[in-house]
N, C-alpha and C positions, 0 to 999 in steps of 0.2 A: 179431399179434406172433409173432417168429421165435421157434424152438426154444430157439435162442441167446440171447437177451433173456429168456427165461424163465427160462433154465437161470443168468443171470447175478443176477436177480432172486433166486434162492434161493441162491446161492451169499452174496451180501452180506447176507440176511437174517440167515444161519448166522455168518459172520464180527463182526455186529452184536451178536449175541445171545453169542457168549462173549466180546465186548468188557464187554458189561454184567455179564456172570458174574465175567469178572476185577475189573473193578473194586468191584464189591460184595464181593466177598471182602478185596481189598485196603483197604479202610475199616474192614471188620469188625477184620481183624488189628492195624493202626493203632490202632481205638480198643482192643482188648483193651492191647496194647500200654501207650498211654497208662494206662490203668486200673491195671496192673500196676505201672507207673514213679511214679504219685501213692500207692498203697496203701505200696509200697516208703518212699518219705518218709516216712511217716504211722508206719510201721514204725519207722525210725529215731531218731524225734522220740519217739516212744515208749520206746524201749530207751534212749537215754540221758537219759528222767526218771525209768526205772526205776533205771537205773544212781545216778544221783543220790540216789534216794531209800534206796538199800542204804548208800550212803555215810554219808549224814546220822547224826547221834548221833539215837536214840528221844527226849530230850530237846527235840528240836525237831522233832517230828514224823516223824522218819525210820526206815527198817529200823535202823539200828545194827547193819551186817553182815549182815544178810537180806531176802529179799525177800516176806517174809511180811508181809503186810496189806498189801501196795501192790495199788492200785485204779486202774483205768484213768480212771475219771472223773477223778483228777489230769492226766490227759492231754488228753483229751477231754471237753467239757462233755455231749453225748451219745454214745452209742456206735454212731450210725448217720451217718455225713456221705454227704456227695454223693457222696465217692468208695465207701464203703461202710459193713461193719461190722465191727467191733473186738472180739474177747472174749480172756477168757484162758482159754486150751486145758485149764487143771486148777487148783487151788489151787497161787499162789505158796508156794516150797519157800526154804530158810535159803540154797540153792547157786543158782536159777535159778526164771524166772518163763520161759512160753513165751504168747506171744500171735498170734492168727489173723486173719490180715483178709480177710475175702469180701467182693471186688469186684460192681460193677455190671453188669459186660459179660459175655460169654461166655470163657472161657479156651480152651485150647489143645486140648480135646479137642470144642469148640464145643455141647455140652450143659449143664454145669453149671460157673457162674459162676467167676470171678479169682482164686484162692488165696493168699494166702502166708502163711506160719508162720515167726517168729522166735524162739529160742530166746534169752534173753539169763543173762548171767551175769556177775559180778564185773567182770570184765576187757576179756571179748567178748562178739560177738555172732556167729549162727549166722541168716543170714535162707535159706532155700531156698522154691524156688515150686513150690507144689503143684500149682496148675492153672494 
């Protein structure tokens, strides 16, 4: 076998091998991705049963203008799904409840897991992604 046949031999091996690099990365990002985009839902679906429950009169179970005693298992029947897990960042306050979800997958600095943290309050909501 010529030089040349050799030399082409490892040249396609090398082109082969960051084809597979690329695309495993490219799956990885994808699923954090996703992971990130269902936590977000879950997030939201949350802030506005909190939101609802600030509203509600105590009377019928509700804040009555605060969000003190809301409990996420209103939201969620456990606080671990497929997509992750759900807490609340410190004791709901009379102005704002903030809640956390850590994903599945790897996040964006590819060491520790999907973040996001939503701040919710009266009016709005404040979602930023942590990892």
């Amino acid at each position: 076998m010529g030089t040349q046949q050799i030399l082409l031999i490892i040249l396609g091996a090398i082109v082969i091998s960051i084809a597979v690099g690329l695309g495993i990365s490219m799956v990885n990002d994808y699923n954090s991705s996703t992971n990130r985009d269902a936590l977000a839902a879950d997030l939201s679906e949350a802030a506005g049963r909190a939101q609802a429950y600030f509203k509600m009169p105590t009377t019928l179970a509700g804040g009555g203008g605060s969000f003190v005693g809301f409990d996420l298992h209103s939201v969620f029947r456990t606080l671990r799904t497929e997509n992750g897990t759900y807490a609340l960042e410190a004791a709901p306050t009379d102005s704002a409840v903030v809640i956390v979800a850590t994903g599945t997958n790897d996040g964006n600095d590819n060491v520790s897991r999907v973040k996001l943290r939503i701040k919710v309050m009266p009016s709005r909501t404040e979602l930023s992604v942590v990892n």
